[in-house]
N, C-alpha and C positions, 0 to 999 in steps of 0.2 A: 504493500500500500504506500501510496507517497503522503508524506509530512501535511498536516493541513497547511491552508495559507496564512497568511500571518494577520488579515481581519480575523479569519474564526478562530486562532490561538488566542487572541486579543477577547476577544468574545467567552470562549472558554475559559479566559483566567478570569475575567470581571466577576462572569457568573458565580463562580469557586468562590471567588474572594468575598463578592460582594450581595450575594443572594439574589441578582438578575443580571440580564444581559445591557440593562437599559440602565443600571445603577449609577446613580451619582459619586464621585469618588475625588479625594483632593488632590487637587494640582500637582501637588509633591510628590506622588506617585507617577506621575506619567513616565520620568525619564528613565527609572530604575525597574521600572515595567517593561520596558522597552529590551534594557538590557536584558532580564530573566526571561524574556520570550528566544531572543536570540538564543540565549543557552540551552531553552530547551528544546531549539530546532524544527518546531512545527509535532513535535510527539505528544502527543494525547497524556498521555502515561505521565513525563514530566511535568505538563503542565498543571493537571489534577492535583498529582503529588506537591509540587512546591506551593500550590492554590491554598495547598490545606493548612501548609503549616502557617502561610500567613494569614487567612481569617482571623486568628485572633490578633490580628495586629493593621486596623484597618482605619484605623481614629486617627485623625490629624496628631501630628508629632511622632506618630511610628515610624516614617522614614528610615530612621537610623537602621533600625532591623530590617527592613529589606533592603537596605543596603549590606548589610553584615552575611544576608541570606544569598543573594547577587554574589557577592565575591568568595565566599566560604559554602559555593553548594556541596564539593567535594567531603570538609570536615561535616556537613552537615548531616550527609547522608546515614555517616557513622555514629550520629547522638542522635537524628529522630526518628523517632519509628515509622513514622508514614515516610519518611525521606529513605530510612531503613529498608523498608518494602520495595519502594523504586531500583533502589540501589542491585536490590536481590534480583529484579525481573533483569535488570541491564546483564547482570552478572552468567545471567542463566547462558545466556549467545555467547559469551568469553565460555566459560564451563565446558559448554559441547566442543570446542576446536579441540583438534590436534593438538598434541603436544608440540612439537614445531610451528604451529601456528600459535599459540599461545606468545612463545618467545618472540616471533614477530609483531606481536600485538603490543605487547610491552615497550619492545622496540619504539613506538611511536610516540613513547612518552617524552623521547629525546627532546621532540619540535614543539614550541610555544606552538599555544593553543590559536587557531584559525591560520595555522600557517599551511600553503600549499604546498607540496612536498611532491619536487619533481620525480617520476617514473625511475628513470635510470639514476638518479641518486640515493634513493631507496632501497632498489633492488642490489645496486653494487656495495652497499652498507650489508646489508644483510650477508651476501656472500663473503664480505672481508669476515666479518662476525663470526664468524660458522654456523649461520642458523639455518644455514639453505643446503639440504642430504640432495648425496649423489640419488639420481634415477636410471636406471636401466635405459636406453633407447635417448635419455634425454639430457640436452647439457645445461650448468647449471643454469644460466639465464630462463633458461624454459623450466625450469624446476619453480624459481622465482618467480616468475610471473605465474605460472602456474597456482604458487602461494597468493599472489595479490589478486588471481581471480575468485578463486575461494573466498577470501577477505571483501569482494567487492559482494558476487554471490550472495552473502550471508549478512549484507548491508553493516559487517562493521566497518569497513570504510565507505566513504563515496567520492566522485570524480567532483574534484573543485576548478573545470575546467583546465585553457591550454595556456602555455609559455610561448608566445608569438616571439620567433626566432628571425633571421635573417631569410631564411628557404625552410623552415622547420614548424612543426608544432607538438608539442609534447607537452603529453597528459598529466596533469597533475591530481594528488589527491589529498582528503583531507580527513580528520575522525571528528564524529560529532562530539562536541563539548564535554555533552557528560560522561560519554562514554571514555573520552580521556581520561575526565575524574576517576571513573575508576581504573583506569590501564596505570595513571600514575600512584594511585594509591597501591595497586597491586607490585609496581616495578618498586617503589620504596619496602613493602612485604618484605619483598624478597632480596633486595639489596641489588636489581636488577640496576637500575637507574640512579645516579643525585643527579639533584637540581639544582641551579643557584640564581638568582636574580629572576626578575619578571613577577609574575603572579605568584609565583611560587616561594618568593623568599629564598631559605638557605633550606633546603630539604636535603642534607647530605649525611653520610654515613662515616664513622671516622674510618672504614678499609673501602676506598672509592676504587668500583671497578669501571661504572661508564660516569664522565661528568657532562653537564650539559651548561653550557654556562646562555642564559635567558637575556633580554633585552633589561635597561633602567639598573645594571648591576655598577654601585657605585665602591664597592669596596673589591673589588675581584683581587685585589694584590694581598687583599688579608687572607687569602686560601693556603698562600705559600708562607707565611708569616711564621715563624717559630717562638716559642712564648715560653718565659721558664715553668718549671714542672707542677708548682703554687699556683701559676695563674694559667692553667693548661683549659681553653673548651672548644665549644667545637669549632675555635681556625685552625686549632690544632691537627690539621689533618695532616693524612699520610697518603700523598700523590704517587708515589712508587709504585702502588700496584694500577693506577690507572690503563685500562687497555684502547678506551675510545674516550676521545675528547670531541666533541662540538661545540664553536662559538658561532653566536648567533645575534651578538653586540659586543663591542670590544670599547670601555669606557676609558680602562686604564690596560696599558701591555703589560703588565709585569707577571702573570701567568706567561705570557708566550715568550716572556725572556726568559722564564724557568723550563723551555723545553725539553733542553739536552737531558733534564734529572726526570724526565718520564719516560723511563728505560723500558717500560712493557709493552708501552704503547702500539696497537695493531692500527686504530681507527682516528684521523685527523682531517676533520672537517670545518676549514674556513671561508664555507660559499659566504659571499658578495659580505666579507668583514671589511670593514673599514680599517682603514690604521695598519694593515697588512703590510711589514716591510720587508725589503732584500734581504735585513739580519735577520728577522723569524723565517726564513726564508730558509736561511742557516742553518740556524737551529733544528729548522723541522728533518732536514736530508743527513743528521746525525741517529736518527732514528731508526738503527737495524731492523728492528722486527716490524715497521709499520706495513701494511697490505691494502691500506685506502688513503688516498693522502689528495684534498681536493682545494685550490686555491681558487678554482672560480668565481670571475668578477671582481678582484683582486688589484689593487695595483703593480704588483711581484713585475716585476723588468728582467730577472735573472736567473737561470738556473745555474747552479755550482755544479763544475767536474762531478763533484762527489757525488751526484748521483744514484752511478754504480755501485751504492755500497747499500741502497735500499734493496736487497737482492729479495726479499720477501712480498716485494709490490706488486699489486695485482690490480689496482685501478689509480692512476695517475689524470689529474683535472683541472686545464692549464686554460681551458678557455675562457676565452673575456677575459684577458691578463694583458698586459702590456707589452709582453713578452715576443721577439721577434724571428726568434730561433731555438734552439738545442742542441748543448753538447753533445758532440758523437759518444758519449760516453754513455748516453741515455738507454744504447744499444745490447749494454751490456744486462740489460734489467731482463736475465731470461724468463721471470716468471711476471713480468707483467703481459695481463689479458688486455686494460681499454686505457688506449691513451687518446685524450682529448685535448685538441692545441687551437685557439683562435685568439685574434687582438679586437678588443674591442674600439680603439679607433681607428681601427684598417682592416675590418673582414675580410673584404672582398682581395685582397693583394698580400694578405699576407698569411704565408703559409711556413711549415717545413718541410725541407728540403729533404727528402730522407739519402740518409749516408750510406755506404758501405758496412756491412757488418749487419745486416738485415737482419738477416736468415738464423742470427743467433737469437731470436728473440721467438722460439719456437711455440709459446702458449700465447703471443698474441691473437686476440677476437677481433677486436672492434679498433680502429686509424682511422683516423680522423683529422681532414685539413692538413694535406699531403702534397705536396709536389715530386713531381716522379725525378727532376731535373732531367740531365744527357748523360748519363752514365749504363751503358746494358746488364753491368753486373748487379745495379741496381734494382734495375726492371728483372733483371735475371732472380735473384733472392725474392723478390715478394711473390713469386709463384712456390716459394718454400713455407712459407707460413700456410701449414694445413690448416689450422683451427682458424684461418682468419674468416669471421662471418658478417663482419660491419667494413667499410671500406670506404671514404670520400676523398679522391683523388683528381687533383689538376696535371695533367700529362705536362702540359706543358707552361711557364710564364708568360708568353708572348714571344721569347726567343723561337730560332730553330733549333729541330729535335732531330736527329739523325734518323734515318730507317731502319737501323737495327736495332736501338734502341724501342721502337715500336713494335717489331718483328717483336721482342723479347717478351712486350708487354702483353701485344695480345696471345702470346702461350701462357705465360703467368695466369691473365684472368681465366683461362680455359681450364687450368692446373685446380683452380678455387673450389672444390665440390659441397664446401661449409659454408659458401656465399650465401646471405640472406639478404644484405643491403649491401646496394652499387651504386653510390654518386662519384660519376666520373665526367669530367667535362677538358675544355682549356679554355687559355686566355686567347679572346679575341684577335688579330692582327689587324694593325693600322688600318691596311688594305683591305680589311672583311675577307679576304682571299683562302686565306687557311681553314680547307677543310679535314684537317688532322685524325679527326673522330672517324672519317670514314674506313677507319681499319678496324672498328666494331664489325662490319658487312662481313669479315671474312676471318669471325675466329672459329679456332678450328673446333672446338663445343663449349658453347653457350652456358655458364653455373645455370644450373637446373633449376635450387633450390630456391634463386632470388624470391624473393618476398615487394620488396621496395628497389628500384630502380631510376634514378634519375640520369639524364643525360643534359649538357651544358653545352654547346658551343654548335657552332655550322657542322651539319654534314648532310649527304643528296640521300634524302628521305630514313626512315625508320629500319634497321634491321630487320628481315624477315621472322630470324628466330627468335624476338620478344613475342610472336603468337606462341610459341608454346611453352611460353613460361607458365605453367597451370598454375605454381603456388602463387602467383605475383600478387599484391594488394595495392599498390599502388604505382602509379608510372606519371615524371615531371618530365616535361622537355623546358627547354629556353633554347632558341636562336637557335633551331632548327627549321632546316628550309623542308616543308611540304607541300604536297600539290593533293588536290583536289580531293581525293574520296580515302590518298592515302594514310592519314593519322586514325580514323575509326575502322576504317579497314583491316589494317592490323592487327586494332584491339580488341575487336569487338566480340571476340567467341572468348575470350580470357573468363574461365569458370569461376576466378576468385580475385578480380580485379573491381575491389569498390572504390579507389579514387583516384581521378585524373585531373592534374594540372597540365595546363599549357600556356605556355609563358615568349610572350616575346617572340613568336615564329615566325622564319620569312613565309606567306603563305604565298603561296603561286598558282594561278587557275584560276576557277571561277569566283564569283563576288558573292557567294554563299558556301556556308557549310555544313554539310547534310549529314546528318543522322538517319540512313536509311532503312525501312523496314526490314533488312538480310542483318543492320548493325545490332543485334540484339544487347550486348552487356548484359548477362544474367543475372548477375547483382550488383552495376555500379549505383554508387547513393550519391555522390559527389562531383560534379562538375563544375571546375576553374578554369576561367580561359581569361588571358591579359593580355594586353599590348597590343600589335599588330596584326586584326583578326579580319577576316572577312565582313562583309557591314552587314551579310542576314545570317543567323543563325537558325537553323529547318531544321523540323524531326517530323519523321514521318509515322504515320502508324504501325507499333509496335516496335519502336527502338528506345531502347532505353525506357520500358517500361520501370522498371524500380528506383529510376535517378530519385532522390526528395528534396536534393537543394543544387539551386546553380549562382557561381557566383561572377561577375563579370564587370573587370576592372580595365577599361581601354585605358590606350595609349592618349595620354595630357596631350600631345602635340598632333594629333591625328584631325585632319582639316575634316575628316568627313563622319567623324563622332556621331555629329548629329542625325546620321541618316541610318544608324544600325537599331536594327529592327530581329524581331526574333516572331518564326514563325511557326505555328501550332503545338504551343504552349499547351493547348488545351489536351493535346497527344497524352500529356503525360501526368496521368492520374494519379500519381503517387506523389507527386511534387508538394513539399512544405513550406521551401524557402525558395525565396531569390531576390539578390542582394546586389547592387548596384553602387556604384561608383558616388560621390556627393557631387565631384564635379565635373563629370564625364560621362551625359549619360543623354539620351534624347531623350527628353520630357514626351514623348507619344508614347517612347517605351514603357515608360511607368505609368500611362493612362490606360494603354493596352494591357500593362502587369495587373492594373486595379479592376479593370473592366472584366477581366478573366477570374480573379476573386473575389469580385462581390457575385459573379454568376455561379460560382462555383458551390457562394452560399454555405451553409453548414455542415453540407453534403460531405465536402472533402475540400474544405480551406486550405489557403496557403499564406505563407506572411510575405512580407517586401520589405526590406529593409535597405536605406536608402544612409548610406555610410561614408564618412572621412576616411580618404587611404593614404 
């Protein structure tokens, strides 16, 4: 069942509280009302329960207490009995997991409460951790997620939306309020979790195995503070056995100048901290045993030789850093799985170069933000990384690239059988002339397994064998030249291709582009087309019968904007959304988008959404 909405939350707590829906109530209440609805998410269950305990506190001047009640629902659950009761149904859903679910659940207590909590930072947390068992048939990522479907399944989590990336979008998620309440009360239990600043105060333990350090923390340097044996309490702590650390506000550094003396340490998470310098930078790459180690969003400029001495690393997280290369030394990290490398003031140009000494990094999965350079022993080595199963790769910077170094590469991609995502693209040429990519046309076998595939740069139409990529779920182009019927042609029998981007294509042929009745898509939901598109968009009967949203974002400089037109909308019965440009869009189109949904009536609505890009 989904959450009620937030009038009849509002409506259910008045009634609770106040003996009708229509009750008079004072002012003082409205704000702290507001809060405690948010808390409890739209759950019946909650809002009844916390209803109760405040009726007796409904008289002008009670505020206090439901302010008290508002921020301590947690301790509250644990002293009142009808809060007690809540507490027990929440508990029942935690109870049934798995044991390895459980310990991910807890897990979650790490992240201040409403924070989205990116997919792949999650799941690579969880595997540094060792929460995530080997499966037969399956590697651990698929293990992982496997666990956060379950977890989504069973509504202890939910999706808090996407991370709008540069070409990406990635799913975030979040836990409901209270049900953290008790995932944190349960991770203190057990000594799974401390906490330190934010809502939570100092919830820590004097033998800290995970710490988590919270936003509004004004004393963080008292954690490491030593104090004679008379005046010993709890800053007294003992850091030594810490194994994961997360900062998630960094008010003062003197924790991250004490890193070198957290010698156990597996788990080092400093996405988007502030204050992040090239010293702690230092410090953290002294760190033997660490297996996660994430600077994302970061201002970090540097990586140190030293590197190779994290020999236990297995996910490395370097994007959105200032950072414009890497030691070849980096190479030497044989057990790292994902490495992730982007600048966030120069995305699009700046990459690494990858060096010789490739092939020694045998458990690599997932590279990301690669340049191949001109070197063939280069191209030669990454057809050596069996397990690599993520890859986004710029063949070239705009220079030329030899032909054998190409020859090398596409045996390498053909070598790939653990391939599941391929962004590969290059850098334009002054001249538009370079058609580089067209040596995709003729590898000698195609990774089967792709999943997600993106392509970047000019080449004379689409590969043949992306139709039989059957697992495929997704496929981007940009600044490809196609002609007429050949971009759905291709796709269109794809058994498990729900989303396509098309971005920026030279299109060649006619001044429409047809979705034909032979084009079926058997289950695309998704359609993006940008830039320079043909001015009618056609579907005919029975193509793309299951699309439910299309999104379409022309080209700013395009003199003939105004004349693109999209024809038999009405084909497609399934359609929810479509989403238009704010300032590029023909206003007939959006009278014809409105015209088609108010006909469409109750029946089988759609929305329009009319957006800043």
């Amino acid at each position: 069942m989904e959450p009620i909405k937030s009038e009849d939350s509002k409506k259910l707590f008045v009634s609770r509280v106040f003996g009708s829906v229509d009750a008079t109530y004072p002012s003082e209440f409205e704000e702290v009302m507001v809060d405690i609805l948010k808390k409890c998410g739209g759950l019946p269950l909650a809002i009844v329960s916390i209803a109760s305990v405040l009726a007796g506190y409904r008289s002008l001047g009670s505020k206090a207490k439901w302010d008290t009640v508002s921020r301590s629902i947690g301790s509250q659950m644990e002293s009142h009995p009808t809060l007690e009761r809540m507490k027990h149904i929440v508990t029942l859903s935690y109870n049934d997991l798995p044991h390895e679910l459980k310990a991910c659940m807890m897990y979650l207590s790490n992240f201040p409460e409403d924070y989205a909590i990116r997919k792949e930072r999650l799941l690579n947390r969880w595997m540094a951790e060792g929460l995530v068992h080997h499966k037969r048939g399956l590697t651990m990522w698929e293990v992982a997620e496997s666990y956060l479907d379950e977890l989504l399944s069973r509504n202890m989590i939910e999706e808090a939306g996407h991370v709008e990336g540069f070409e990406w979008r990635e799913q975030t998620y979040r836990m409901h309020d209270l049900l953290l309440e008790v995932m944190v009360s349960k991770s203190l239990e057990a000594n799974f979790v401390s906490l330190h600043g934010g809502q939570y105060g100092r919830m820590l333990h004097d033998k800290i195995r995970r710490l988590s350090i919270h936003g509004n923390v004004n004393d963080a340097e008292s954690l490491t503070k030593r104090k004679p044996k008379d005046q010993r309490c709890e800053d007294d702590l003992d850091l030594q056995h810490v194994r994961s650390l997360s900062m998630f506000h960094l008010h003062k550094h003197n924790l991250l100048n004490q890193l070198s003396s957290f010698t156990l340490l597996r788990v080092l998470d400093l996405e988007d901290c502030k204050g992040v310098t090239n010293k702690h930078v230092r410090y953290a790459f002294t760190l033997y045993l660490l297996r996660f180690l994430s600077l994302k969003g970061t201002n970090v400029s540097k990586v140190p030789r030293q590197v190779e001495k994290l020999e236990h690393l297995q996910t490395l997280d370097l994007s959105y850093t200032l950072l414009v290369g890497l030691p070849e030394t980096v190479t030497r990290l044989e057990k790292l799985e994902r490495l992730y490398f982007s600048n966030k003031d120069n995305y699009w140009d700046t990459m690494w170069t990858m060096p010789q000494g490739l092939q020694k990094m045998k458990a690599l999965c997932w590279l990301c933000r690669v340049y191949l350079g001109n070197d063939p022993q280069v191209a030669r080595e990454l057809g050596e990384l069996e397990q690599l199963e993520n890859l986004d790769l710029s063949v070239d910077d705009g220079k030329p690239i030899d032909k054998d170094v190409i020859k090398e590469l596409a045996l390498s991609l053909s070598m790939m059988h653990s391939l599941r995502k391929l962004y590969i693209g290059h850098k334009t040429s002054d001249d538009g002339s370079s058609k580089i990519l067209n040596f995709l046309h003729h590898l000698p076998t195609p990774p089967q397994l792709l999943q997600h595939l993106r392509i970047t740069g000019d080449m004379d139409g689409l590969p043949s064998w992306i139709g039989s990529l059957t697992h495929l779920v997704t496929f981007t182009m940009h600044d490809t030249t196609i002609t007429d019927d050949e971009l759905f042609g291709v796709l269109c029998k794809l058994p498990n291709l729900k989303t396509l981007y098309v971005y920026w294509i030279c299109y060649r042929g006619r001044d429409d582009l047809i979705a034909r009745s032979s084009h079926k898509f058997p289950v695309l939901k998704d359609l993006i087309l940008g830039g320079y598109l043909p001015k009618v968009l056609r579907f005919e009967e029975g193509s793309m019968t299951t699309l439910e949203t299309i999104q379409l974002d022309f080209d700013y400089n395009s003199a003939d904007v105004k004349e693109r037109s999209i024809i038999g909308i009405e084909k497609l019965t399934n359609l929810k959304k479509v989403t238009l440009d704010r300032y590029n869009y023909n206003p007939e189109l959006l009278e014809q988008l409105k015209d088609e949904r108010d006909r469409r009536s109750r029946s089988n609505p759609f929305q329009i959404i009319v957006k800043y890009i």
